[in-house]
C-alpha atoms as an extended CHARMM CRD file, in Angstrom:
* protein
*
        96  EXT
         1         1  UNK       CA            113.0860000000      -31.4270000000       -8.7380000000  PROA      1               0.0000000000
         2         2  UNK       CA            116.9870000000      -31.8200000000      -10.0630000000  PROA      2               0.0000000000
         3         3  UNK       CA            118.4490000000      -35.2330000000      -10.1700000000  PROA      3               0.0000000000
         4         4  UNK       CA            120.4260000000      -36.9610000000       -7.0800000000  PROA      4               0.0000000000
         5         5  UNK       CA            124.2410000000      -36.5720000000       -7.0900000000  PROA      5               0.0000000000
         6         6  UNK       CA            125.8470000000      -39.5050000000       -7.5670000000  PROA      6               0.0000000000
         7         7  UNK       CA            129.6800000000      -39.4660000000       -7.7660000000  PROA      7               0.0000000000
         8         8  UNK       CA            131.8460000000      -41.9820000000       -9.4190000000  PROA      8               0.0000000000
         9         9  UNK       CA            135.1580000000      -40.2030000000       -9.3800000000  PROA      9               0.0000000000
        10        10  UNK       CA            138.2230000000      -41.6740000000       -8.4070000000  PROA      10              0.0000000000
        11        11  UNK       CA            140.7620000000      -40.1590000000       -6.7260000000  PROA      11              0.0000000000
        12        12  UNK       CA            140.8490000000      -37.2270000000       -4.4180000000  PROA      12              0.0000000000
        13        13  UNK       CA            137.2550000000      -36.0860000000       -6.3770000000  PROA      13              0.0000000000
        14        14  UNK       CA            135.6890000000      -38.4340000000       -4.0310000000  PROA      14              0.0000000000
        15        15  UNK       CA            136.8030000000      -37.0800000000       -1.1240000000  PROA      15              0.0000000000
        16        16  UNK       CA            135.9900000000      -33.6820000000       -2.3410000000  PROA      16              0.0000000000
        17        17  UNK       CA            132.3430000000      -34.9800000000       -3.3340000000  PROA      17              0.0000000000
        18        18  UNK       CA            131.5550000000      -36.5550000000       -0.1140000000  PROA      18              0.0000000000
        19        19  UNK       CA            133.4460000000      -40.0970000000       -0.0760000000  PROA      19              0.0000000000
        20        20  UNK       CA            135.1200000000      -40.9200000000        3.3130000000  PROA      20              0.0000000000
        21        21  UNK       CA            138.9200000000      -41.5850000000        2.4520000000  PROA      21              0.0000000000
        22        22  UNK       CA            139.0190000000      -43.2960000000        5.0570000000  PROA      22              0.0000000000
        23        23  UNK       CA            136.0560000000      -46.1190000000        4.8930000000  PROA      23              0.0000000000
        24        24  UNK       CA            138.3430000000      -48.6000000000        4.0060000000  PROA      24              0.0000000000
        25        25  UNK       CA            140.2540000000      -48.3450000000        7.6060000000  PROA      25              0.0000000000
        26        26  UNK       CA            136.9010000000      -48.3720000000        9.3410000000  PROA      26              0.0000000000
        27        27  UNK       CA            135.8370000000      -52.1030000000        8.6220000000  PROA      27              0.0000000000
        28        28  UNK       CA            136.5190000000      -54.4570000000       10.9680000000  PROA      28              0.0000000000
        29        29  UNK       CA            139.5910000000      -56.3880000000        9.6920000000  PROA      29              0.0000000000
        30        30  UNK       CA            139.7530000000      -59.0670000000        7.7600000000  PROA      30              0.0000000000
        31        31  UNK       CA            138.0040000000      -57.9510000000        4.4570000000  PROA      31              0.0000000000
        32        32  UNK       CA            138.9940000000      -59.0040000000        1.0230000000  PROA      32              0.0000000000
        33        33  UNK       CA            137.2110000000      -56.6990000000       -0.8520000000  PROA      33              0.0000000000
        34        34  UNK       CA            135.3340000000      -53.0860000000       -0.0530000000  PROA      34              0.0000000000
        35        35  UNK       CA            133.5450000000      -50.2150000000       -1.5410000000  PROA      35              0.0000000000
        36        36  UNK       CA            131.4650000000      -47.3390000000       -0.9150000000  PROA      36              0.0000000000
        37        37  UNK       CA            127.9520000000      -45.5350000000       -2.9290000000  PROA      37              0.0000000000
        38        38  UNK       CA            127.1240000000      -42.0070000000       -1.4220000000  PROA      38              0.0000000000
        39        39  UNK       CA            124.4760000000      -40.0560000000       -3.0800000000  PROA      39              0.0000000000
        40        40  UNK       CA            122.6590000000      -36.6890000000       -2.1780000000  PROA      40              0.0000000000
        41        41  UNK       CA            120.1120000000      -34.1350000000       -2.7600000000  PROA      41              0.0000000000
        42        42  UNK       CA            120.1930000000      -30.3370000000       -1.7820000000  PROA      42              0.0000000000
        43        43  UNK       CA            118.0650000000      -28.5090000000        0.2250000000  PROA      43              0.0000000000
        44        44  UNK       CA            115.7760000000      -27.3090000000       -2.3340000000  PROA      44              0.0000000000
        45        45  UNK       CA            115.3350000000      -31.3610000000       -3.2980000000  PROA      45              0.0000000000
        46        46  UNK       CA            114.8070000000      -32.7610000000        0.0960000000  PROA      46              0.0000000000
        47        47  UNK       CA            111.3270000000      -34.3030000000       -0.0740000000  PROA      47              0.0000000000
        48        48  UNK       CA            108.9980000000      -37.2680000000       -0.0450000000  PROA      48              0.0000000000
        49        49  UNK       CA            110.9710000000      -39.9780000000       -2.4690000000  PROA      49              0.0000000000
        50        50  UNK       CA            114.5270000000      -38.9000000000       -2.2510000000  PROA      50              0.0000000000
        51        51  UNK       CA            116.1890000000      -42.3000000000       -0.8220000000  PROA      51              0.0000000000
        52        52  UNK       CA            114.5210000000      -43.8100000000       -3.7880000000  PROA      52              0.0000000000
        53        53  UNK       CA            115.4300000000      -41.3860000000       -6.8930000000  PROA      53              0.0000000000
        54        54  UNK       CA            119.4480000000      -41.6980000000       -4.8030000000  PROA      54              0.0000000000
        55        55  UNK       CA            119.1190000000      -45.3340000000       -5.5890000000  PROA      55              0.0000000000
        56        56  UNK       CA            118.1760000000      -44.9070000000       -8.7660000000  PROA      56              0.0000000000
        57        57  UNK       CA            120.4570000000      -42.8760000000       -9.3520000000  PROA      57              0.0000000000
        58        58  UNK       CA            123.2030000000      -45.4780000000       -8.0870000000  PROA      58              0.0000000000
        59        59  UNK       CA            121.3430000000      -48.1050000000      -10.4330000000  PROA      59              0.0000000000
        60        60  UNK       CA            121.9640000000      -45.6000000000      -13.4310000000  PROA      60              0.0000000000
        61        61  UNK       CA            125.4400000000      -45.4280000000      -12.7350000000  PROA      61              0.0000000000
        62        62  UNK       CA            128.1090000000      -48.1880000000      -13.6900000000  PROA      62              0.0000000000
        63        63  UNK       CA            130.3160000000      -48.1200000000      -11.0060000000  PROA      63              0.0000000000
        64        64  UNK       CA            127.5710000000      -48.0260000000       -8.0510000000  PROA      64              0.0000000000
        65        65  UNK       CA            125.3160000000      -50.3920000000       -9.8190000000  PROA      65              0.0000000000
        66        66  UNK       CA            128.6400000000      -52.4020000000       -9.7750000000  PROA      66              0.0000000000
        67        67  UNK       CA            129.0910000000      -52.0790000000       -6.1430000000  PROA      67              0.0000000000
        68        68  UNK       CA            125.5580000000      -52.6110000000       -5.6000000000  PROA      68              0.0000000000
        69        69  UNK       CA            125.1520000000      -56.1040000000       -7.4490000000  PROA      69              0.0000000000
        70        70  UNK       CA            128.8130000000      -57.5820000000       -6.8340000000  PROA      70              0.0000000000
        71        71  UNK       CA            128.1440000000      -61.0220000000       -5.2040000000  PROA      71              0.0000000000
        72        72  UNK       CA            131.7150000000      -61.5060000000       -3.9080000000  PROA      72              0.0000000000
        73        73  UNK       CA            130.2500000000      -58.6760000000       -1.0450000000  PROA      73              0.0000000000
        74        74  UNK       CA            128.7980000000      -60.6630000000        2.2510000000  PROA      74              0.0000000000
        75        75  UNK       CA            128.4860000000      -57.4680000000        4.4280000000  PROA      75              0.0000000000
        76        76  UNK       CA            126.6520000000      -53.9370000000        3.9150000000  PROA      76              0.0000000000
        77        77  UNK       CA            126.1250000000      -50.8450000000        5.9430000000  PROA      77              0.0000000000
        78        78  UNK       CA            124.1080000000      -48.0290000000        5.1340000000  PROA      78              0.0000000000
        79        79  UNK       CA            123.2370000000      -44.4490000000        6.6270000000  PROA      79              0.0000000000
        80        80  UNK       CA            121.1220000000      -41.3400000000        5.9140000000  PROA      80              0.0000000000
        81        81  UNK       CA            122.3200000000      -37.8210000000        7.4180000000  PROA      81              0.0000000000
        82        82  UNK       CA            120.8550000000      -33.7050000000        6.8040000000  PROA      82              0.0000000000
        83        83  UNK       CA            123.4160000000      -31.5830000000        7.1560000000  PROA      83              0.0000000000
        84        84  UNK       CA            122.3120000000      -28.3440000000        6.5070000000  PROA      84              0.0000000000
        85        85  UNK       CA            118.8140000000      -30.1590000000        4.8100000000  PROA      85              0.0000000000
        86        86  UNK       CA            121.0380000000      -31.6160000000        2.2820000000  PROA      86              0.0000000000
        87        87  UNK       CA            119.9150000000      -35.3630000000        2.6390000000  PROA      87              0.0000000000
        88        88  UNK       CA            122.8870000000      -37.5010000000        2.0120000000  PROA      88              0.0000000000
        89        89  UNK       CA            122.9290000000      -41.5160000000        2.0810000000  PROA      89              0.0000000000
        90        90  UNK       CA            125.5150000000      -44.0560000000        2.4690000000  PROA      90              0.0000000000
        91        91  UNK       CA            126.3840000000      -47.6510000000        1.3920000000  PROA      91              0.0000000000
        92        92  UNK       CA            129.5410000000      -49.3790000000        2.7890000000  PROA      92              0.0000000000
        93        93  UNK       CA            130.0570000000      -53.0540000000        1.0990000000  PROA      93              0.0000000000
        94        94  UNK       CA            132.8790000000      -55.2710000000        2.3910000000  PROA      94              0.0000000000
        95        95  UNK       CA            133.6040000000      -58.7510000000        1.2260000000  PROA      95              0.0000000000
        96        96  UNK       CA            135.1110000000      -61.2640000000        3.8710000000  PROA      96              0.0000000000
């Protein structure tokens, strides 16, 4: 089984990769802070354990481990989707 992909790209790589450019407009108002982990695995991956090798993949990498342990964050959302049988999962973090 091949790793999760985890991206920490800035830029337009995230969009590219699977980041909504837009998350930031779709909080409700008022937020101080925000961020956003996706993570997924291909068809060929898709199995028993996946939402847990994603996370560790997040916890592997700086800038989603970030995300995932900054205190100043008082709000999370977080989805699962399988387009195509690619199983990709999403954390939203906002700070108000």
């Amino acid at each position: 089984m091949r790793s999760p992909r985890v991206v920490d790209t800035p830029g337009d790589g995230r969009a590219r990769a699977g980041h909504n450019p837009d998350y930031s407009t779709q909080i409700p108002g008022g937020w101080s802070q925000a961020a956003e982990n996706v993570g997924w695995m291909g068809p060929a991956d898709v199995g028993r354990g996946v939402a847990a090798q994603i996370h560790e993949s997040w916890m592997a990498s700086p800038g989603h481990h970030a995300n995932l342990m900054n205190p100043a964050f008082t709000h999370i959302a977080s989805g699962g989707h399988e387009p195509g049988a690619r199983l990709v999962l999403t954390q939203n973090f906002a700070a108000y």
